[in-house]
C-alpha positions as CSV (number, residue, x, y, z in Angstrom):
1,X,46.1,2.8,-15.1
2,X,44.4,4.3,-18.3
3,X,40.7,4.3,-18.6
4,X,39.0,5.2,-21.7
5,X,35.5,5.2,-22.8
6,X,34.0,4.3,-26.4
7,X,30.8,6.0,-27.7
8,X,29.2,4.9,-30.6
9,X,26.0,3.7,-32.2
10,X,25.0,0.0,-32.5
11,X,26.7,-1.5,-35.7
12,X,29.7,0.6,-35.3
13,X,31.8,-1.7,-33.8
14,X,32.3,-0.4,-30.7
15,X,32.8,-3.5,-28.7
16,X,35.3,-4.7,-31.4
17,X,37.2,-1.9,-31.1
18,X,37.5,-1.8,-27.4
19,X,38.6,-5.7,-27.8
20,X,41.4,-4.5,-30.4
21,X,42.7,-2.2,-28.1
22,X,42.5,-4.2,-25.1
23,X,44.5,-7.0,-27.4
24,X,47.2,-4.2,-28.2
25,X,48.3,-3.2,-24.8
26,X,48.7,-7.1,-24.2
27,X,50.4,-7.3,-27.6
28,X,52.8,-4.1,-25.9
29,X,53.7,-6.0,-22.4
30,X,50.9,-4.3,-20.6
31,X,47.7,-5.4,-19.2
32,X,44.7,-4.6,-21.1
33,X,41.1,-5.5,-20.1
34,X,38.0,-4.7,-22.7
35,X,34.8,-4.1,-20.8
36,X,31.7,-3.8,-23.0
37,X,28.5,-2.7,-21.6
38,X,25.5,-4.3,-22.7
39,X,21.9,-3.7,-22.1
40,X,19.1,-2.6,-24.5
41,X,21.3,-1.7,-27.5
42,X,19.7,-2.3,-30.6
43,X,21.1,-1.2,-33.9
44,X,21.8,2.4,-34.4
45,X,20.8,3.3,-30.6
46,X,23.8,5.3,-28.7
47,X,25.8,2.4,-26.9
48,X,29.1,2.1,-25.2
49,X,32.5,-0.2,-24.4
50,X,35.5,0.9,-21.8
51,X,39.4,-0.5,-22.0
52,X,42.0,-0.4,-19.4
53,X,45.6,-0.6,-19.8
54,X,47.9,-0.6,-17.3
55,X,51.9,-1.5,-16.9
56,X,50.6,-3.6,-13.5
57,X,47.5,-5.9,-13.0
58,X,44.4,-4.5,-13.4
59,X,42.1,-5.1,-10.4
60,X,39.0,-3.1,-10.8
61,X,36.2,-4.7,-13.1
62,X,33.3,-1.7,-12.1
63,X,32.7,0.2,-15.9
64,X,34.5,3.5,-16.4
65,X,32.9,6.9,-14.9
66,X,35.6,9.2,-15.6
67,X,37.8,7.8,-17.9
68,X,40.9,9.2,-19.6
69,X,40.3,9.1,-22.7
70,X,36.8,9.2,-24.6
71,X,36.5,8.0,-28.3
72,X,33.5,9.6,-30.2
73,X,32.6,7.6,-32.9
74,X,29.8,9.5,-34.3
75,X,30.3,13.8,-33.9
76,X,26.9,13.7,-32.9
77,X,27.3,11.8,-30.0
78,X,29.8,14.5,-29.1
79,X,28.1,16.6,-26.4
80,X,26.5,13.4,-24.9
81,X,29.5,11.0,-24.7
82,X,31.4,14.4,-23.0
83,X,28.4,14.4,-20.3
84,X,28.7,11.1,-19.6
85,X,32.1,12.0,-17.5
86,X,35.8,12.3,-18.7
87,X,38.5,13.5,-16.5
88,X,39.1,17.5,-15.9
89,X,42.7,16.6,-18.2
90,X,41.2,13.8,-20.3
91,X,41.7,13.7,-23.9
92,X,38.8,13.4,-26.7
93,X,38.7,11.9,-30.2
94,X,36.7,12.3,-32.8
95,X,35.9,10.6,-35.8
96,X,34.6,13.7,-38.1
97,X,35.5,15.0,-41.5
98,X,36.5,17.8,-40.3
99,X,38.4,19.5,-37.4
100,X,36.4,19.6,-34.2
101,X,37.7,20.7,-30.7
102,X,35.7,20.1,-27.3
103,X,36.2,23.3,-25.3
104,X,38.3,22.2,-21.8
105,X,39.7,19.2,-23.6
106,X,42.6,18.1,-25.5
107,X,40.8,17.2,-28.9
108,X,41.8,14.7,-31.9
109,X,40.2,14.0,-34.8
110,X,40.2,11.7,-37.6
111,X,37.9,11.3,-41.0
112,X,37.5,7.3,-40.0
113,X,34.3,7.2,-41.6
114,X,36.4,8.9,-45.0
115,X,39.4,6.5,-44.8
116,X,36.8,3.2,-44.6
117,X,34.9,4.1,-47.4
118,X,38.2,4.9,-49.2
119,X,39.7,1.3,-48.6
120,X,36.3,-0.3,-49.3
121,X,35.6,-1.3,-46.0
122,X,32.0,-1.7,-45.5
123,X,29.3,-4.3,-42.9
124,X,25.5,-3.7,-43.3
125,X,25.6,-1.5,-41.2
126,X,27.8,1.1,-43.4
127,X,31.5,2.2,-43.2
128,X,33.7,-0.2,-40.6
129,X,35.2,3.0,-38.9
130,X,36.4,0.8,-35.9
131,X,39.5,-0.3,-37.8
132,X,40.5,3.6,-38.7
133,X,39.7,4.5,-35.3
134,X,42.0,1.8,-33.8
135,X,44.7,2.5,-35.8
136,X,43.8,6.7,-34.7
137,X,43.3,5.8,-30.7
138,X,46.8,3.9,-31.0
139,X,48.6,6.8,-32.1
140,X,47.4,8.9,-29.5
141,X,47.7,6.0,-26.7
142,X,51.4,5.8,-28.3
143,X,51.1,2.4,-29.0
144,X,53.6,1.9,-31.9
145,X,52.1,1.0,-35.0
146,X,54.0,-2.4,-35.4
147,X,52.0,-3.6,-32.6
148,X,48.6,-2.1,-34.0
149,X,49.5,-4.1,-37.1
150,X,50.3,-6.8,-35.1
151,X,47.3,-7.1,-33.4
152,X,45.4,-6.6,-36.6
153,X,46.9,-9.6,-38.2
154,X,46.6,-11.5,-35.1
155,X,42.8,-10.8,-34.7
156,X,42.2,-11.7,-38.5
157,X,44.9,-13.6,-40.0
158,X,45.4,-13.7,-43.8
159,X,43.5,-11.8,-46.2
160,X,41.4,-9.7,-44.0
161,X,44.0,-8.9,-41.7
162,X,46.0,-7.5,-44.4
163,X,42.8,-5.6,-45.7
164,X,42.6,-3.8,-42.6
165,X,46.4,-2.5,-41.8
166,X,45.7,-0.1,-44.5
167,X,43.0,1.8,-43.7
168,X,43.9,1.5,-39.9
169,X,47.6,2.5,-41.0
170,X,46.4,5.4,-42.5
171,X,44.1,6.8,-39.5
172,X,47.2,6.0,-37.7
173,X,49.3,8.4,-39.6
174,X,46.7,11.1,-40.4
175,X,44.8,11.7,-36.8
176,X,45.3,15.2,-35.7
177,X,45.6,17.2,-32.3
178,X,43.2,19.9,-32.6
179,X,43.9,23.5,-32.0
180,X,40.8,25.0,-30.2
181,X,41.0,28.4,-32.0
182,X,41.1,26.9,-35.6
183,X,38.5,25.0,-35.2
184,X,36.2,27.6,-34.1
């Protein structure tokens, strides 16, 4: 089973996220359970959201302590969201303009924020990076891009559906492992 953990900021989408990639292990044969954690989030106040996947059932329904796999949707929540817990091998990405490795982790980053504003994808809140950073976290999960299209389309049919395979296409195809002496 695959455990990862979302951190974000309220307005960020993290919960939407975490439910499109929940949707996308379904849509790819395997279980997929979203688990968003709510309690005094209010609008740009750190926040979090968890997914498992898993080729078998999924019989655990506790949140995530130290998950696989930790999506930073904010560099600045960096050093926090790696506090939080993340397994000794786990894997980190980033949404940042530029390349950023976490020491003792297998790093990836993505400009999300960059690739939104570029396809004109904005809420109140500012840039939708969730739909970059889903089509980014389903690269790195391996989950082929037909299905994160899929899933897309599925989630918001017509128009808006359409407008967001771009953008997440293009995170898709541009996310990057980070070397750790480069980005030093």
């Amino acid at each position: 089973m695959l455990e990862l953990r979302i951190n974000g900021f309220g307005g960020q989408g993290s919960v939407t996220l975490a439910h499109l990639l929940a949707q996308a292990a379904l849509e790819n044969g395997e279980q997929g359970q979203a688990l968003p954690f709510f309690g005094v989030e209010r609008r740009g106040a750190p926040v979090r959201a968890a997914v498992r996947m898993s080729p078998t059932a999924i019989h655990a329904h506790s949140q995530c302590e130290l998950p696989d796999y930790v999506v930073v949707m904010s560099e600045k929540l960096t050093n926090a969201a790696i506090s939080e817990g993340i397994t000794d091998i786990g894997t980190v990405i980033i949404n940042a303009p530029n390349a950023l490795a976490v020491s003792d982790h297998d790093t990836w980053q993505v400009d999300a924020e960059g690739i939104a504003r570029e396809a004109g994808l904005f809420s109140a809140d500012g840039p939708m990076i969730n739909i970059p950073l889903f089509g980014a976290v389903c690269r790195v999960l391996n989950i082929p891009q037909n299905i994160m299209e899929q899933t897309l389309l599925n989630k918001w049919p017509g128009k808006s559906g359409e407008r967001n395979v771009g953008p997440a296409s293009k995170a898709y195809n541009s996310v990057m492992k980070v070397n750790a002496a480069l980005s030093a």
